[in-house]
N, CA, C and O of each residue as an XYZ file, in Angstrom:
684
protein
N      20.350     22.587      2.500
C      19.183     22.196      1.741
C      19.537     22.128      0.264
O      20.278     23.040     -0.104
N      19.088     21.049     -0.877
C      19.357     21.093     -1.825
C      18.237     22.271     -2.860
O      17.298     22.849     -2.312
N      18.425     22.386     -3.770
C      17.383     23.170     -4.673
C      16.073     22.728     -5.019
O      15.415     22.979     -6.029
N      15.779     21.991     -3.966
C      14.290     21.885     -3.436
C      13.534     22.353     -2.423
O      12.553     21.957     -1.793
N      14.186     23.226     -2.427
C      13.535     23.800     -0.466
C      12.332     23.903     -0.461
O      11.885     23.779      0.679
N      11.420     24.113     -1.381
C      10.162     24.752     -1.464
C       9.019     23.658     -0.196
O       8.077     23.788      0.585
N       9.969     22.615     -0.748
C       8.883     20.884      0.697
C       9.410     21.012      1.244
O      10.177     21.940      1.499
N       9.110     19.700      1.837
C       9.403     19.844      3.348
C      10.411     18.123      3.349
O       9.827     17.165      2.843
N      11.795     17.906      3.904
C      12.796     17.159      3.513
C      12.964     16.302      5.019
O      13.302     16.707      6.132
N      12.539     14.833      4.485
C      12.666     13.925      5.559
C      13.819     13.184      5.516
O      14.793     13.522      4.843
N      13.767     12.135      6.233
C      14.907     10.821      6.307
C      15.272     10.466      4.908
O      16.388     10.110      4.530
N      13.934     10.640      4.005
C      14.001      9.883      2.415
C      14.188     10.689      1.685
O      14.475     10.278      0.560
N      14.143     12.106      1.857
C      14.262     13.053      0.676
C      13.390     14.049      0.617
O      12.830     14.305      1.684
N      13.073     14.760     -0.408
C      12.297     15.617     -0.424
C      10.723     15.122     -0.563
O      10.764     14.403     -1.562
N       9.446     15.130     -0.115
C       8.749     15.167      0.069
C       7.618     16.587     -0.521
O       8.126     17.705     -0.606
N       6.378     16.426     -0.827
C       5.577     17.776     -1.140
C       4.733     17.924      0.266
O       3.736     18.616      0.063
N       4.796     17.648      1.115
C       4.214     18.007      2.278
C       4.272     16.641      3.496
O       4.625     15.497      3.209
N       3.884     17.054      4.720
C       4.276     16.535      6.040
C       3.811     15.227      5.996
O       2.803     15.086      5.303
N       4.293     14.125      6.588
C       3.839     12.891      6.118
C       2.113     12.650      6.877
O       1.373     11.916      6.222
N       1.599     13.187      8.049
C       0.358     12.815      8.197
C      -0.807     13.466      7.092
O      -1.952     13.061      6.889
N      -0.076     14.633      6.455
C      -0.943     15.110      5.525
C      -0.984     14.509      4.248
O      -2.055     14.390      3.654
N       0.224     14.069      3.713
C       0.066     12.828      2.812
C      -0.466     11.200      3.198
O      -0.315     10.271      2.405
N      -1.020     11.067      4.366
C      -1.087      9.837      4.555
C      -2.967     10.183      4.975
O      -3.758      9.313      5.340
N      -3.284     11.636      4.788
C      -5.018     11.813      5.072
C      -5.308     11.450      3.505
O      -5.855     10.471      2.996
N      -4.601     12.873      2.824
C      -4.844     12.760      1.643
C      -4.849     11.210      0.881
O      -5.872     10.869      0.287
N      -3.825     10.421      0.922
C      -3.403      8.984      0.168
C      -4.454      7.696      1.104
O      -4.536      6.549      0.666
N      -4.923      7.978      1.938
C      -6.201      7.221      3.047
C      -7.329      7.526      2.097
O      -8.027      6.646      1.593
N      -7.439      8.504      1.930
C      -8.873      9.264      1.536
C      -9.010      9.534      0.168
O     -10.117      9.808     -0.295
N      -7.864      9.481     -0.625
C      -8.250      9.264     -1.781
C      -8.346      7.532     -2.462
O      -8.903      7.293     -3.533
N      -7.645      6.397     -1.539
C      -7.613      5.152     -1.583
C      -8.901      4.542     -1.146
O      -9.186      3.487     -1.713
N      -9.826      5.037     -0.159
C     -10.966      4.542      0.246
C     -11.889      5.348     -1.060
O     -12.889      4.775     -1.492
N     -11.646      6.130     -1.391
C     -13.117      6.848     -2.361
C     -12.768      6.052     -3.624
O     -13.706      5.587     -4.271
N     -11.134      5.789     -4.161
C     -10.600      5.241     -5.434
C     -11.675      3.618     -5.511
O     -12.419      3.167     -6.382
N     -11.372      3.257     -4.493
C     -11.558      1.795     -3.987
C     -12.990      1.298     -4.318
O     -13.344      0.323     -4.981
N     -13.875      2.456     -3.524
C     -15.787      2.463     -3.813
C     -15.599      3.131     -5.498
O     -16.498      2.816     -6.277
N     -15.103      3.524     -5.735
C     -15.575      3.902     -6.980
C     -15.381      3.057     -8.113
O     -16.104      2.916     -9.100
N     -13.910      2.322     -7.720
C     -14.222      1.525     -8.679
C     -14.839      0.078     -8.779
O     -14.860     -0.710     -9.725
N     -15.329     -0.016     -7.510
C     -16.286     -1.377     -6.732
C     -17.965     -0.686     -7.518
O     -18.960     -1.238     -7.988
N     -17.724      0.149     -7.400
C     -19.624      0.652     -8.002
C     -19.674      0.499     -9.303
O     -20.576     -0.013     -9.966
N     -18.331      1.119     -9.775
C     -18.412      1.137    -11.639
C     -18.615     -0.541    -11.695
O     -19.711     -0.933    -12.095
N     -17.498     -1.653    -11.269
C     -18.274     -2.850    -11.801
C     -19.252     -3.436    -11.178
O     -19.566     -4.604    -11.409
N     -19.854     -2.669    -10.298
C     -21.216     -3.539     -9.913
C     -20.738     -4.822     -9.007
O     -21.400     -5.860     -8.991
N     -19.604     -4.667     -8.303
C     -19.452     -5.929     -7.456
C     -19.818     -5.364     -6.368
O     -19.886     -4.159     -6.126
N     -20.254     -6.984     -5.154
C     -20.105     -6.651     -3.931
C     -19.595     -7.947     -3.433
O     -20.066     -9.063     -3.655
N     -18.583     -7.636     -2.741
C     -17.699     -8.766     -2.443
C     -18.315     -9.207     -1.347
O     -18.317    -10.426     -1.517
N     -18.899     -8.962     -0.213
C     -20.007     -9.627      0.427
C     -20.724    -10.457      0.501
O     -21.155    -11.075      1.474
N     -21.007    -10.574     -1.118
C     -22.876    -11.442     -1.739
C     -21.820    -12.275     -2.048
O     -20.633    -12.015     -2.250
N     -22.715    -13.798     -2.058
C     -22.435    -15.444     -3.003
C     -23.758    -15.507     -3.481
O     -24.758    -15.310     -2.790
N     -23.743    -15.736     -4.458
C     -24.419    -16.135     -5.283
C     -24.409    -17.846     -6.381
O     -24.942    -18.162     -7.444
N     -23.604    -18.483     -5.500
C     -23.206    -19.209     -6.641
C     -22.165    -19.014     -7.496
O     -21.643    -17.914     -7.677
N     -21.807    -20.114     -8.078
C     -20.412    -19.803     -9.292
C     -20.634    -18.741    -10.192
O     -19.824    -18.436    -11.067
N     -21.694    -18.177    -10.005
C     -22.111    -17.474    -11.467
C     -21.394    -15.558    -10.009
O     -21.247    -14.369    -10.289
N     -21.310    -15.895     -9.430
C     -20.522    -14.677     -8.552
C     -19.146    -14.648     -9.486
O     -18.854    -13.666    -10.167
N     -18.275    -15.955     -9.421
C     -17.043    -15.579     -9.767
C     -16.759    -15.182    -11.584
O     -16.128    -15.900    -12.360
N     -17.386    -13.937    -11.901
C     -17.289    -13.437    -13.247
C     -15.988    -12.795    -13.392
O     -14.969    -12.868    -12.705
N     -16.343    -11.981    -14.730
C     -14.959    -11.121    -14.993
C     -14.542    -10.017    -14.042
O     -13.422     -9.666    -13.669
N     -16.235     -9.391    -13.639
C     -15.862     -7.813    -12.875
C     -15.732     -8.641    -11.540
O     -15.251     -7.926    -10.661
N     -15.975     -9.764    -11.159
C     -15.448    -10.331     -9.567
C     -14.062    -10.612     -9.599
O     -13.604    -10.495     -8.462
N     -13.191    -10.940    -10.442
C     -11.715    -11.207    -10.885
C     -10.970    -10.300    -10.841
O      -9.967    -10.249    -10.129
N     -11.540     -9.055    -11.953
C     -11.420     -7.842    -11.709
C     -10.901     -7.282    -10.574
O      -9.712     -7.092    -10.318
N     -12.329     -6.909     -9.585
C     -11.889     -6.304     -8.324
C     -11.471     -6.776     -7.510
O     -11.141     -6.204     -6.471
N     -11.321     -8.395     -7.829
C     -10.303     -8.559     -6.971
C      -9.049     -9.091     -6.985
O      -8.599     -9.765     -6.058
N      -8.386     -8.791     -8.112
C      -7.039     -8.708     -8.147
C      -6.456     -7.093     -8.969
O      -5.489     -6.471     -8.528
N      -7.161     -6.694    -10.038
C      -6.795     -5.322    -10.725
C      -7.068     -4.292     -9.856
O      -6.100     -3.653     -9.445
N      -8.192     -3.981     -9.477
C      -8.677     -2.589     -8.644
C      -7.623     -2.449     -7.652
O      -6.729     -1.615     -7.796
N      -7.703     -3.381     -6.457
C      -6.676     -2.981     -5.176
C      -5.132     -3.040     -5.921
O      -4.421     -2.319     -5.221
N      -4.627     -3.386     -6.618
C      -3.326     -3.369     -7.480
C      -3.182     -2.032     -7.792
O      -2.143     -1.501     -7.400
N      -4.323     -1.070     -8.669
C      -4.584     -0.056     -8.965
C      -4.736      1.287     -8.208
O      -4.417      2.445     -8.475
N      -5.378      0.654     -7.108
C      -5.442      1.544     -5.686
C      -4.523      2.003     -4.874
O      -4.293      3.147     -4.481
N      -3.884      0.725     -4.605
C      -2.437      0.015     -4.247
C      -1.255      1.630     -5.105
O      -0.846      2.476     -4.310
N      -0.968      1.758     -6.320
C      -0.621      2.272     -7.080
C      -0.382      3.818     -6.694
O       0.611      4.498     -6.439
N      -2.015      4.085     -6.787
C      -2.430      5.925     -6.628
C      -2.005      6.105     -5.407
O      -1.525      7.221     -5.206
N      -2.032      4.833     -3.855
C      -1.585      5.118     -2.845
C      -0.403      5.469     -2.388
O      -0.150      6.304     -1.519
N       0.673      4.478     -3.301
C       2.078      4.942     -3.195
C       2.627      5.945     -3.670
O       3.654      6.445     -3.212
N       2.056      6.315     -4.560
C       2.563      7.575     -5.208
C       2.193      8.680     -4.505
O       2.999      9.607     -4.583
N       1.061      8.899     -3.732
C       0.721     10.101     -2.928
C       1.696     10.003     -1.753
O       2.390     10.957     -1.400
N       1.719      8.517     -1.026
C       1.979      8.805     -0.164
C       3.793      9.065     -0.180
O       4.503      9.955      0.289
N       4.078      7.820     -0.957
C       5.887      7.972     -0.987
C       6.075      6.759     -0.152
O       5.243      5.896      0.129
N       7.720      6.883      0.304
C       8.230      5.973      1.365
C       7.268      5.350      2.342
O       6.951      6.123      3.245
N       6.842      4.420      2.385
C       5.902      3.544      2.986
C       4.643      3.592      3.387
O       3.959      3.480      4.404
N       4.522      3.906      1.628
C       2.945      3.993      1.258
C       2.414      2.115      1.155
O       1.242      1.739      1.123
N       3.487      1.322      1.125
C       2.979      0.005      1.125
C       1.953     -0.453      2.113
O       0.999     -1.190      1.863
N       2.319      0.159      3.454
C       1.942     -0.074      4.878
C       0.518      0.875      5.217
O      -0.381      0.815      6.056
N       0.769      1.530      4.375
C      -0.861      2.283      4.632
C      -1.419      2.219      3.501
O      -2.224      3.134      3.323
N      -1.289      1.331      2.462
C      -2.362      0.799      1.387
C      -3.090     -0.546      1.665
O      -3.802     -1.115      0.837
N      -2.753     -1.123      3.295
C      -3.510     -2.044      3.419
C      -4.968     -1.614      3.679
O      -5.954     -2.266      3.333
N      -4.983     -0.296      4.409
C      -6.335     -0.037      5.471
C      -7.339      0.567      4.411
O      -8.482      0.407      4.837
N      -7.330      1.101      3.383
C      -8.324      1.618      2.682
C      -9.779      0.419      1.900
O     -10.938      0.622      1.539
N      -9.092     -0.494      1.932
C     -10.293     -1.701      0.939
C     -10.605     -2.234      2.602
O     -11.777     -2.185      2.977
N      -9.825     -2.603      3.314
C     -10.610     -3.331      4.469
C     -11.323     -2.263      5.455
O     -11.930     -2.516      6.496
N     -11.142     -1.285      4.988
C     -12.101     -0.128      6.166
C     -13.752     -0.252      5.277
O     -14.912     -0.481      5.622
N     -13.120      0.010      4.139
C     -13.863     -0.218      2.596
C     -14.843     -1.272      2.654
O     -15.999     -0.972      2.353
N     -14.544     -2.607      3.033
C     -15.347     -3.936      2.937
C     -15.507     -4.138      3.919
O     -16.315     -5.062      4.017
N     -15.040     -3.630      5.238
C     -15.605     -3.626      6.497
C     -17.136     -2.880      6.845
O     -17.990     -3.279      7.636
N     -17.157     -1.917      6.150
C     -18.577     -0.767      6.030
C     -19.668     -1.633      5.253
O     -20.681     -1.958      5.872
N     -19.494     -2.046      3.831
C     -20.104     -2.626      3.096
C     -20.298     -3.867      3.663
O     -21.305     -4.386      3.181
N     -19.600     -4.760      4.723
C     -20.081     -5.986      5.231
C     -21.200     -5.768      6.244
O     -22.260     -6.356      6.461
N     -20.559     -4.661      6.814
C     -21.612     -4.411      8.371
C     -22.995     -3.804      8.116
O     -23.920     -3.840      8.927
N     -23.043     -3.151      6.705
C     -24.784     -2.939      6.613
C     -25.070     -3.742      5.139
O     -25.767     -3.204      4.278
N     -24.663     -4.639      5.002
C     -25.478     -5.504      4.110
C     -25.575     -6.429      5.017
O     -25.998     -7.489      4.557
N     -25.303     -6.436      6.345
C     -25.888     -7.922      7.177
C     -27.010     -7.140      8.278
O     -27.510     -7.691      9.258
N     -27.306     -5.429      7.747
C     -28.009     -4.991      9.058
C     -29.438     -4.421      7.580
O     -30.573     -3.991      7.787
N     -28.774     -4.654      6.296
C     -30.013     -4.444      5.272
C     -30.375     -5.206      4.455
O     -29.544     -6.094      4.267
N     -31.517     -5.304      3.681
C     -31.935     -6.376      3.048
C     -31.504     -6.744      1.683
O     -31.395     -6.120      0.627
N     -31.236     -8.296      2.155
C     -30.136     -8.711      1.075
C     -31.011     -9.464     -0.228
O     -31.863    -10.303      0.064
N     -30.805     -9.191     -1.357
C     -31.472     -9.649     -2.449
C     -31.832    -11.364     -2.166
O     -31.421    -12.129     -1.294
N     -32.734    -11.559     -3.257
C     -33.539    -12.820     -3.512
C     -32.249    -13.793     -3.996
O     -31.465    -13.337     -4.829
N     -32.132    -14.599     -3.671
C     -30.997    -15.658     -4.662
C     -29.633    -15.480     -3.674
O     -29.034    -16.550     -3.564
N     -29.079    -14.480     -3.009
C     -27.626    -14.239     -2.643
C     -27.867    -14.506     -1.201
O     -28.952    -14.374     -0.635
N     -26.809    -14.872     -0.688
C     -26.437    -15.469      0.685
C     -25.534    -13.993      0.894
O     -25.346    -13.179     -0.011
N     -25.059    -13.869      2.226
C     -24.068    -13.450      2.972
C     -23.042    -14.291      3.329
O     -23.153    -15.269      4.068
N     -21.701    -13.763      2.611
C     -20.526    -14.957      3.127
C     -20.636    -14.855      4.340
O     -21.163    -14.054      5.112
N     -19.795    -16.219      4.455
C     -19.670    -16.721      6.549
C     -18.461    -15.576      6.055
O     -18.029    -14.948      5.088
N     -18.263    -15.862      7.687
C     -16.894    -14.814      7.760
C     -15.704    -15.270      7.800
O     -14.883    -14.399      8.088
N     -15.272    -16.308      7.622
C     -13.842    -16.669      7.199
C     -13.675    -16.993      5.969
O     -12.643    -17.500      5.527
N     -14.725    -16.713      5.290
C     -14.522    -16.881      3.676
C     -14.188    -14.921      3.585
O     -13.113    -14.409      3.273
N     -15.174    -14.356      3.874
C     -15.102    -12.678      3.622
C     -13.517    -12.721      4.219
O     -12.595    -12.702      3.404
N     -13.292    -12.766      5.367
C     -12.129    -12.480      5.867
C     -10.889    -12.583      5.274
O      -9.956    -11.782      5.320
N     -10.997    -14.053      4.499
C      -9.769    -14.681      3.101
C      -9.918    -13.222      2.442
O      -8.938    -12.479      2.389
N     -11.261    -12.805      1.907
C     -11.060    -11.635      0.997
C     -10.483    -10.205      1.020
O      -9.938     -9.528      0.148
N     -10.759     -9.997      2.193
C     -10.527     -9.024      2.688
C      -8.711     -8.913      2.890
O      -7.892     -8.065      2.535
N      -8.619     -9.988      3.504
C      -6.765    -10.108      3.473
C      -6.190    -10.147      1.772
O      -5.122     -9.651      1.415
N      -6.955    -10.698      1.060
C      -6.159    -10.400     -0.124
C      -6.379     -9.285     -1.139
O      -5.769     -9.023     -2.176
N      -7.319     -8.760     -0.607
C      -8.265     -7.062     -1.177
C      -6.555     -6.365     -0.395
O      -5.914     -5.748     -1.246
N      -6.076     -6.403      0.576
C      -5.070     -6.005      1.730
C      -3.672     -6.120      1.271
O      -2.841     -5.211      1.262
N      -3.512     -7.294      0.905
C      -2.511     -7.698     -0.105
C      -2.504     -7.178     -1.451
O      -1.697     -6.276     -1.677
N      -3.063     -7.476     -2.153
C      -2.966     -7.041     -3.466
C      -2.910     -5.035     -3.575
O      -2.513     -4.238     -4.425
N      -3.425     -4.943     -2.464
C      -3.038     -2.968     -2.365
C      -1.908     -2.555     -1.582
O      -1.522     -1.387     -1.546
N      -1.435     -3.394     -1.025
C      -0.010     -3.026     -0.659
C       1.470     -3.416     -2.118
O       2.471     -2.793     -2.473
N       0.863     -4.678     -2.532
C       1.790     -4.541     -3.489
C       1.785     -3.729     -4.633
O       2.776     -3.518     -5.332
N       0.677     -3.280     -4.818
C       0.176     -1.801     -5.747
C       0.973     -0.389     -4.868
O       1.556      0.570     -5.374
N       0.801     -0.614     -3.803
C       1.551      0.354     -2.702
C       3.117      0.369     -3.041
O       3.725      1.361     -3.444
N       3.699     -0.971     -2.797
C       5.224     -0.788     -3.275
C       5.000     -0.153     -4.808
O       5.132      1.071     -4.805
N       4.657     -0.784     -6.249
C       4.881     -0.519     -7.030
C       5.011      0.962     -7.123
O       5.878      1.382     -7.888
N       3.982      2.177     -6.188
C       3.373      3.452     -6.407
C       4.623      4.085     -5.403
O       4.634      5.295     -5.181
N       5.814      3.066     -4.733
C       6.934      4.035     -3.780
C       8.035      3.756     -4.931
O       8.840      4.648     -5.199
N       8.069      2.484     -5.631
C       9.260      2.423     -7.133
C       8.622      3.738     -7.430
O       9.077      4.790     -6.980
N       7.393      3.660     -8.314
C       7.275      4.797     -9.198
C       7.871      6.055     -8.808
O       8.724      6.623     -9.490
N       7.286      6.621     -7.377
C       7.787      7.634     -7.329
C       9.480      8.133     -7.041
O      10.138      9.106     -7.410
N       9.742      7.073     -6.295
C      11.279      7.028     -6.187
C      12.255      7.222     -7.328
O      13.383      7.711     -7.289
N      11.465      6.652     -8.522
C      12.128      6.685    -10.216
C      11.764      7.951    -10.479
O      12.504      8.445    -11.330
N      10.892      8.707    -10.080
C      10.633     10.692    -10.620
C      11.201     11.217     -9.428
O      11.963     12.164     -9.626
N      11.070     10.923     -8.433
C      12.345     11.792     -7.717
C      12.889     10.908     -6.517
O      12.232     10.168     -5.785
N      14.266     11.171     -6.495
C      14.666     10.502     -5.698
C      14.854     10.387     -4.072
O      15.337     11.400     -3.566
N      14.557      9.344     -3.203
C      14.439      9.526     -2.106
C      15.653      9.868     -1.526
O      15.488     10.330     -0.396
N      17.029      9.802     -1.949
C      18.009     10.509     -1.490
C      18.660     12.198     -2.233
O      19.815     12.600     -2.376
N      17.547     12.734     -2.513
C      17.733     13.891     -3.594
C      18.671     13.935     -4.382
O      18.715     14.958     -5.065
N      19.770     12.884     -4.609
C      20.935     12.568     -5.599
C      22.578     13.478     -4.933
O      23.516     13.983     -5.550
N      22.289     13.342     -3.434
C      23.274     14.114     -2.966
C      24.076     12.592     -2.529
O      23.540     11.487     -2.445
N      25.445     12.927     -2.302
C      26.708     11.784     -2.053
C      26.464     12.185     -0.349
O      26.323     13.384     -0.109
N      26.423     11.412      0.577
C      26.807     11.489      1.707
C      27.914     10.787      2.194
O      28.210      9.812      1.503
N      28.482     10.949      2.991
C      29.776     10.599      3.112
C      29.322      9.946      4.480
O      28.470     10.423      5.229
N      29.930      8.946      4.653
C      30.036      8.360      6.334
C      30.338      8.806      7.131
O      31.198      9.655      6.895
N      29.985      8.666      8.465
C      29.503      9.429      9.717
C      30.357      8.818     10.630
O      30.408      9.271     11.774
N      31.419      7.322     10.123
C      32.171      6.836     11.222
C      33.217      6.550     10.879
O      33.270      6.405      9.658
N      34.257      6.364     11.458
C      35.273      5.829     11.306
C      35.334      4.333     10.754
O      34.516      3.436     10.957
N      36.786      4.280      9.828
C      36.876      3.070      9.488
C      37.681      2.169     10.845
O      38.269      2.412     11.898
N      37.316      1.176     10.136
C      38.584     -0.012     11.274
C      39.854     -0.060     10.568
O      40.087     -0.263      9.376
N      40.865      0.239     11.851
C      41.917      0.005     11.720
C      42.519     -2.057     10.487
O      42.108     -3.217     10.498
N      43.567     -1.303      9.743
C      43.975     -3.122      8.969
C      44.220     -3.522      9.749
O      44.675     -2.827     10.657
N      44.067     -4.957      9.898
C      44.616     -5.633     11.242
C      45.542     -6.694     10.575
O      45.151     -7.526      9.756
N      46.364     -6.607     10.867
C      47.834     -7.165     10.115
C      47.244     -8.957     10.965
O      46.897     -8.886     12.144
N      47.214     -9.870     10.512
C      47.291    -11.089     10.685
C      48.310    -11.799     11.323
O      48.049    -12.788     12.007
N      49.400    -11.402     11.168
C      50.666    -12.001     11.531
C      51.222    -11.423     12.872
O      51.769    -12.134     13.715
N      51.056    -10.217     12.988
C      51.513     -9.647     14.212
C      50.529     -9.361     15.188
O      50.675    -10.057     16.193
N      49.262     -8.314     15.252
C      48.422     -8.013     15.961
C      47.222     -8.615     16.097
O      46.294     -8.093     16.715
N      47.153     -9.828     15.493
C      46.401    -10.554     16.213
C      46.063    -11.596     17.098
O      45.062    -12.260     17.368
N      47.452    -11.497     17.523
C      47.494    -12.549     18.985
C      48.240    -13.776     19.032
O      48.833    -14.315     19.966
N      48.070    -14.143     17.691
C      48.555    -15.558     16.845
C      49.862    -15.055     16.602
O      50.242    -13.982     16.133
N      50.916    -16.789     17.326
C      52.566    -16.266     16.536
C      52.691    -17.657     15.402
O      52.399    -18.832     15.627
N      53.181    -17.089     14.250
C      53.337    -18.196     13.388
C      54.354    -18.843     13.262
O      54.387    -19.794     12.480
């Protein structure tokens, strides 16, 4: 063990705890990150309203926030936090789709069809996974996923194979 023993040391390195417990914690703080910052600007990606929908805080959340989310996710989680920063905005806009079509929807706003929501939702998905890689760089740059130890190879090399003699060919 290197002079980190205190975690717990996977395939990638040292780690601060077991990966399903970083992946409750980095779930659950990505779905609350996600509503919170969907409430602060007052979007709901759900409603059309007309062009006057696509504003600053609609641009916003949907390219900065999940980028941002994306971010806090990788860093909790570590080594392939990319892959579990998709599920937090679409569990996220999955909830918020299914009772704004079962509650009453304001004067003026439609309910997207669903292959328009669906476009959104895949790129709410996208844009937090690549926030996800950025948040496994980050952490990989504060500590490293190979704890900075040299490992040495585990196999044998191949024999030189002389060209002229042992390989079958006479010149």
């Amino acid at each position: 063990m290197s002079k980190q023993q205190k975690g717990s040391t996977t395939a990638v390195g040292y780690t601060w705890g077991p990966y399903w417990m970083r992946g409750v914690l980095a779930f659950v703080v990505g779905v609350a990150l996600y509503e919170a910052c969907m409430q602060l600007l007052g979007v709901q990606l759900e409603f059309f309203s007309g062009l006057g929908t696509f504003n600053i805080e609609w641009i916003v959340a949907m390219s900065i926030v999940p980028v941002a989310v994306g971010v806090v996710i990788g860093m909790i989680y570590g080594f392939g936090g990319k892959y579990l920063a998709h599920f937090p905005p679409a569990i996220d806009m999955l909830w918020h789709f299914q009772h704004a079509s079962t509650a009453d929807i304001p004067s003026n706003v439609h309910l997207l069809p669903w292959g328009l929501w669906i476009m959104f939702v895949i790129l709410q998905m996208e844009f937090c996974a690549v926030g996800g890689f950025i948040g496994e760089v980050l952490i990989r740059k504060r500590r490293a996923w190979d704890n900075g130890e040299i490992r040495v190879a585990d196999s044998e090399p191949l024999p030189e194979d002389d060209a002229e003699t042992e390989s079958g060919r006479s010149v």
